[in-house]
C-alpha positions as a printed NumPy array, in Angstrom:
array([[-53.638,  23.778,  21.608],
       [-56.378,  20.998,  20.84 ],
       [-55.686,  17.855,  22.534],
       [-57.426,  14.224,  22.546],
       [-59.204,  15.603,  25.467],
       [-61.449,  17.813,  23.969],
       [-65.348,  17.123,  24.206],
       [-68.575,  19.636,  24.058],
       [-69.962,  21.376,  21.129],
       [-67.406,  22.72 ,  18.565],
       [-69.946,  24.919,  16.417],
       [-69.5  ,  24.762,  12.593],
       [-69.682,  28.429,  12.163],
       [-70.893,  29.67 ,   8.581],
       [-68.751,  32.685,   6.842],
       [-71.101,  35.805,   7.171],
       [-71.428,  38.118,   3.907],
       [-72.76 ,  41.445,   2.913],
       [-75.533,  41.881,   0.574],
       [-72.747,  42.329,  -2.623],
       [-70.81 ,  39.377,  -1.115],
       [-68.132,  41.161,   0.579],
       [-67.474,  39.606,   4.057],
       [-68.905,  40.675,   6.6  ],
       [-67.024,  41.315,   9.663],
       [-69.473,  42.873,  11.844],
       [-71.604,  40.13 ,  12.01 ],
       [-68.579,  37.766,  12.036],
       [-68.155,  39.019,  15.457],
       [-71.801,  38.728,  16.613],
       [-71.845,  35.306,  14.869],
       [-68.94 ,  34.388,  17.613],
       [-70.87 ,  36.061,  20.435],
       [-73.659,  34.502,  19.403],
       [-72.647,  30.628,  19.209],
       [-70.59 ,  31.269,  22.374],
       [-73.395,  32.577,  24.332],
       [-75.441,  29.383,  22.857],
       [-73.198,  26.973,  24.752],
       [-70.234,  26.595,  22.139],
       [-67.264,  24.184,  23.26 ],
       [-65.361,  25.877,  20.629],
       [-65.44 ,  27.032,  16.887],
       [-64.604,  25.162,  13.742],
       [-64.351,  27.934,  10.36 ],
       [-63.903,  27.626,   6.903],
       [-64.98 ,  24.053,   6.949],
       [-67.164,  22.813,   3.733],
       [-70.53 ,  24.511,   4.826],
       [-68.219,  27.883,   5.703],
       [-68.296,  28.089,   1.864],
       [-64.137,  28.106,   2.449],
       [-63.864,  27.025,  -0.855],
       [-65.266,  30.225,  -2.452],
       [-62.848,  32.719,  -0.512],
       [-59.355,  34.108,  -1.392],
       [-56.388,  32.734,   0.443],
       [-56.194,  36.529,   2.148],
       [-60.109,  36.531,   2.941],
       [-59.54 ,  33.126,   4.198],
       [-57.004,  34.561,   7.04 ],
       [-59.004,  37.635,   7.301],
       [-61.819,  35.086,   8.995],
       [-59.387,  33.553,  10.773],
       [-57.51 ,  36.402,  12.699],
       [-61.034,  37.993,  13.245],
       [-62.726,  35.017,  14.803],
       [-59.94 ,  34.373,  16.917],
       [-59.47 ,  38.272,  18.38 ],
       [-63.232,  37.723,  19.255],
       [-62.849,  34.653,  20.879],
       [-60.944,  32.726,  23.678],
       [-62.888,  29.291,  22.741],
       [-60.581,  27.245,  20.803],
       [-60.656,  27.318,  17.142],
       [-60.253,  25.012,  14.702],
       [-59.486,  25.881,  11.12 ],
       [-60.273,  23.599,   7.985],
       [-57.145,  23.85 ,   5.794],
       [-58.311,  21.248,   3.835],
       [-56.536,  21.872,   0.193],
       [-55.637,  20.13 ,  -3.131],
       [-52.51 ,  20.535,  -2.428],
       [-50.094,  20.733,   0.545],
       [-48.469,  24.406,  -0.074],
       [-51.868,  25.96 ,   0.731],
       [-52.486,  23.657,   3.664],
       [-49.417,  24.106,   4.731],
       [-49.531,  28.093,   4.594],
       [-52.822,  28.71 ,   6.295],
       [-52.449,  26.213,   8.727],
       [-49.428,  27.851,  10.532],
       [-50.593,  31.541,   9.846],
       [-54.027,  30.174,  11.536],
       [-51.911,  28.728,  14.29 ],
       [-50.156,  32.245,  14.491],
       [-52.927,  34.12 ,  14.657],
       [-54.021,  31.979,  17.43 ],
       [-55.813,  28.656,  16.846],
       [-55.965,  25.946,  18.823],
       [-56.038,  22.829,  15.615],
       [-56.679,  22.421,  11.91 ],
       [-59.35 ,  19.953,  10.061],
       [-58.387,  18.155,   7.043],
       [-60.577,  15.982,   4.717],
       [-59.424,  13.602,   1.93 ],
       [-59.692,  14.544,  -0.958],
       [-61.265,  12.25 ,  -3.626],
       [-58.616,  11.249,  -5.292],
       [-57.753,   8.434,  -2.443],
       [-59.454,   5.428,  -3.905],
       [-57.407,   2.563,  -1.377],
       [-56.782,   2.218,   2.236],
       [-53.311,   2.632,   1.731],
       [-53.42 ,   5.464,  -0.008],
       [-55.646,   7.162,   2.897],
       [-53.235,   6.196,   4.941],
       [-49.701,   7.77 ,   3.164],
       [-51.719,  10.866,   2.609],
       [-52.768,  11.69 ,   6.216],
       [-49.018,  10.657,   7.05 ],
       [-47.805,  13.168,   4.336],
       [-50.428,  15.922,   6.59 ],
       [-48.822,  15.263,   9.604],
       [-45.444,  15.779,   8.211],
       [-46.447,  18.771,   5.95 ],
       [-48.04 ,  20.352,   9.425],
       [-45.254,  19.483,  11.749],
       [-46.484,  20.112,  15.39 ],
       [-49.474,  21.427,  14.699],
       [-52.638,  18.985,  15.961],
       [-55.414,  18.531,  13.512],
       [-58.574,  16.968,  13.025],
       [-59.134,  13.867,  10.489],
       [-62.503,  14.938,   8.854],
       [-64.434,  11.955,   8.086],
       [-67.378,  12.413,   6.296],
       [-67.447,  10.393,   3.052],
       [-71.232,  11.368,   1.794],
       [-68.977,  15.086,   0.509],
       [-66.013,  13.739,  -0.2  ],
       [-66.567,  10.047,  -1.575],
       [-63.539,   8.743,   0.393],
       [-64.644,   5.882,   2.723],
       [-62.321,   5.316,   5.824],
       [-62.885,   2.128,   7.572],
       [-61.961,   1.56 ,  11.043],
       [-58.567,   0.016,  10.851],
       [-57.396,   2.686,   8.324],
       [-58.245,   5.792,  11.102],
       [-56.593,   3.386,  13.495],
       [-53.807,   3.441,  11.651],
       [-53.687,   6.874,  11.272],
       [-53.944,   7.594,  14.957],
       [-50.996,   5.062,  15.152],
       [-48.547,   6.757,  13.177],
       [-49.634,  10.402,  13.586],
       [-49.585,  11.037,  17.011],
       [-50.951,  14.791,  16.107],
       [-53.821,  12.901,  15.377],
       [-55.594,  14.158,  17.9  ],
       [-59.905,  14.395,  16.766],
       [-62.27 ,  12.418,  14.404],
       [-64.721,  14.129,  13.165],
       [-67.155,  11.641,  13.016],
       [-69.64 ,  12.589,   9.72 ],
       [-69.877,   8.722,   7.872],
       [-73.46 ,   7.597,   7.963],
       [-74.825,   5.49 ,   9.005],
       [-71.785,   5.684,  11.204],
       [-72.753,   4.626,  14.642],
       [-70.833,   1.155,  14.993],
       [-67.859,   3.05 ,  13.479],
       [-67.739,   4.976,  16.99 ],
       [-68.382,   1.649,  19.042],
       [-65.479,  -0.108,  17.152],
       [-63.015,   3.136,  17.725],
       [-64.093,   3.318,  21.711],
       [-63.376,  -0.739,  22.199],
       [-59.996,  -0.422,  19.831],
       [-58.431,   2.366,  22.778],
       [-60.119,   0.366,  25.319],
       [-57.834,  -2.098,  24.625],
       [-54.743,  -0.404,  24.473],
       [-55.136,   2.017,  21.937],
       [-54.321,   5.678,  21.757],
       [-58.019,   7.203,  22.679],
       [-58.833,  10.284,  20.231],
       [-61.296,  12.874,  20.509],
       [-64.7  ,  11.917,  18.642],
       [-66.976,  15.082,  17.655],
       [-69.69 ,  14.384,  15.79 ],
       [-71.83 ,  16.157,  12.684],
       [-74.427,  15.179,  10.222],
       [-76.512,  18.1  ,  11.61 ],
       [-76.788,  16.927,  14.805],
       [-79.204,  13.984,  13.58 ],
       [-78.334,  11.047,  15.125],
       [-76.372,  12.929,  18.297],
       [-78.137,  10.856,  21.222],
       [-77.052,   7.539,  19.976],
       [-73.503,   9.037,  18.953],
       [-73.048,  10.14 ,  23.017],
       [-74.406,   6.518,  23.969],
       [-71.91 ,   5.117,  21.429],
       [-68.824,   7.107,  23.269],
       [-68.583,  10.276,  21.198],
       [-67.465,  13.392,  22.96 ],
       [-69.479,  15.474,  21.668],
       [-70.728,  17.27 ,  18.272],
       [-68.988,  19.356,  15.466],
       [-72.105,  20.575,  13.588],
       [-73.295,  23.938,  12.644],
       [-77.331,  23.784,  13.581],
       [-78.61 ,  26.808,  13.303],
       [-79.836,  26.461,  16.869],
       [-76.372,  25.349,  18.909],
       [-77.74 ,  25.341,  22.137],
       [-79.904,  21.832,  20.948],
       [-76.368,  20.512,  20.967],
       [-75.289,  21.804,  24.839],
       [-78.237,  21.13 ,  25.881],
       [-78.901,  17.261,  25.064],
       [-75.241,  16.598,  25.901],
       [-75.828,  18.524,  29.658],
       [-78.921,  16.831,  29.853],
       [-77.344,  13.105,  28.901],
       [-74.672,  13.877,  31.867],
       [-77.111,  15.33 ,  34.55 ],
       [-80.237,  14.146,  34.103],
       [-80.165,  11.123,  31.633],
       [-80.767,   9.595,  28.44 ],
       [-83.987,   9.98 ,  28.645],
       [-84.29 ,  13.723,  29.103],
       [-81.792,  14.272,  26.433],
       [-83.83 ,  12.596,  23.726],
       [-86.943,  14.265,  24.755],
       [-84.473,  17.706,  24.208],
       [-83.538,  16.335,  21.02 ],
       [-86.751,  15.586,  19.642],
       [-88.427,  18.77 ,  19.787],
       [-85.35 ,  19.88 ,  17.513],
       [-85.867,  17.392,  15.237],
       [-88.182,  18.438,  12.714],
       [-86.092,  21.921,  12.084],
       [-82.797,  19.649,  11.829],
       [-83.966,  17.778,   9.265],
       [-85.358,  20.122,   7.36 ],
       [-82.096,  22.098,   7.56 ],
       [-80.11 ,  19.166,   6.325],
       [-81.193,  19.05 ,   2.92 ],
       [-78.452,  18.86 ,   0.533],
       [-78.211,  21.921,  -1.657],
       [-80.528,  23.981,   0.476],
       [-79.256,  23.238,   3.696],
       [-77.121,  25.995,   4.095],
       [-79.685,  28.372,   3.013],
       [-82.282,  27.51 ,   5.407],
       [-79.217,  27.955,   8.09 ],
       [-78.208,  31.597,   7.246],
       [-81.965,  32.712,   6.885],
       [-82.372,  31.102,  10.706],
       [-79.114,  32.793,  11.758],
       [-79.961,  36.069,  10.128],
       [-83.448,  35.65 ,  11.889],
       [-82.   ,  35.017,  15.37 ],
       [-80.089,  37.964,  14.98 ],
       [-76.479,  35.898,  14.958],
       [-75.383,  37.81 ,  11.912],
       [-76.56 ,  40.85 ,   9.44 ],
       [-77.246,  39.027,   6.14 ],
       [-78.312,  35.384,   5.15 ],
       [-76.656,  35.956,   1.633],
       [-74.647,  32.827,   0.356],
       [-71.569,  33.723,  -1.54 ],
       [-71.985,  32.984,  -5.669],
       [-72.278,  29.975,  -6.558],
       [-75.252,  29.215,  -4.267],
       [-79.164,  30.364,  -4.2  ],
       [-81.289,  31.34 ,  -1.792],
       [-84.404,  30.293,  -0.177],
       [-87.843,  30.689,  -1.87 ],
       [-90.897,  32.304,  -0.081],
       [-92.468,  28.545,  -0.084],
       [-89.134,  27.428,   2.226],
       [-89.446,  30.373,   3.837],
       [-93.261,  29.562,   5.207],
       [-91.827,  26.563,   5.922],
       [-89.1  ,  27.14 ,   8.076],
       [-91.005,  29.56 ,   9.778],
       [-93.687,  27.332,  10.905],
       [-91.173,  24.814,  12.154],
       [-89.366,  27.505,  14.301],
       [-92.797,  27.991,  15.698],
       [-93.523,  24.728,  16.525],
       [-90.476,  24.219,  17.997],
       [-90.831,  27.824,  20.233],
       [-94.086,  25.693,  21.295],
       [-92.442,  22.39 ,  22.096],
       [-89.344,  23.677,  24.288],
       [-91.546,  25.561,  25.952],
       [-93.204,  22.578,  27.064],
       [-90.205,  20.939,  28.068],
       [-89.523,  24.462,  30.427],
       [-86.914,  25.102,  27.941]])
């Protein structure tokens, strides 16, 4: 089960579909094989850019018992819901089909710190044993968490047991949460997203590592292994020749686009179709992308990468 322990890369994975929209199970298996072989920690499905929110409750556990046969990387499952039947009813037949955790974000109702705080106690209670993952990532949801309030949280939910660090700019959040167990209190997991962007200062900071779905996952493994072994300085010099590609991939409403058609061009799954409501990538982004994947071909190969 997922612990405070965990660190590494917990890929974002995206939900694979068929030209028609249909999932796509083949390639949700070579989507698995495909992150894992890239250096993957683990796997986090059905989160926000998993398009979870445009499947069925059955499709939903479909993804879930599929990824999970494939795998023996821990999985986390976003069960985030507006209400706490649902979250309640996939989290424990995700747990059952073999899971390690679920992720939960707030949802934008919460507009005080008191309120965040009585609704992630109501999760805990609603998910009984099961550990889970506080998402925190208030540019999607519009619910701001300061640092006392996910303090708090870890304080009276001991299965509590990851941030998912996604607030930005967000780095003194993580230096605030690393001196607040320093001192005596309960030390959480901190994986961190954003696309990666900012992921040399967030290991610098004290994050354990990153819960992001680049389209290239190894960038991840390989500026973390390179921050342990070799340095700071080696890492960033990693990190920078992804840099142009992960920016471009972050732009909002697009973003997920430009990821399938990357994924569908590495070969990690069949299709880069994007479930209805959502549009696809025009030749102009196309010629784009393209010439930053060859760029960046040209700059890891420099680095003997």
């Amino acid at each position: 089960m997922l612990n405070e322990t965990a660190q590494g890369v917990f890929t974002i994975a995206v939900t694979p579909f068929l030209p028609d929209g249909a999932l796509d199970m083949a390639s949700i298996d070579t989507m698995v094989d495909f992150y894992s072989a890239k250096g993957a920690s683990g796997l986090t499905i059905l989160g926000m850019m998993g398009e979870a929110g445009k499947l069925s409750a059955d499709e939903s556990l479909a993804v879930v018992r599929r990824v999970t046969a494939r795998t023996d990387l821990p999985v986390v499952v976003g069960v985030s819901s507006a209400g706490f039947a649902g979250m309640q009813a996939l989290a424990e037949s995700s747990i059952d089909a073999g899971a390690a955790g679920v992720m939960v974000a707030p949802p934008w109702t919460l507009k005080t710190d008191d309120q965040i705080v009585g609704y992630y106690k109501n999760v805990a209670e609603t998910l009984g044993d099961i550990p889970f993952v506080l998402q925190d990532f208030p540019l999607a949801t519009n619910v701001v968490i300061p640092v006392g309030v996910i303090e708090k949280i870890v304080e009276d939910c001991p299965t509590c047991v990851m941030l998912k660090h996604e607030d930005w700019p967000g780095l003194d959040k993580i230096t605030q949460l690393r001196k607040a167990s320093d001192a005596g209190g309960r030390r959480i997991s901190i994986l961190c997203g954003n696309g990666g962007l900012f992921l040399p200062e967030e290991i610098q900071r004290g994050a354990d590592g990153a819960m992001t779905g680049f389209s290239y996952p190894e960038m991840m493994a390989q500026v973390i292994a390179a921050h342990d072994k070799e340095g700071p300085s080696r890492a960033r010099d990693i990190f920078d020749a992804y840099l142009p590609l992960a920016r471009y991939e972050l732009q909002p409403g697009t973003g997920l686009a430009i990821r399938k058609y990357i994924l569908a061009q590495r070969g990690a799954i069949a299709h880069d179709t994007i479930r209805k409501p959502g549009r696809a990538l025009n030749k102009e982004a196309i010629e784009e992308v393209k010439v930053l994947m060859t760029r960046q071909d040209q700059r890891l190969a420099a680095l003997g990468l």
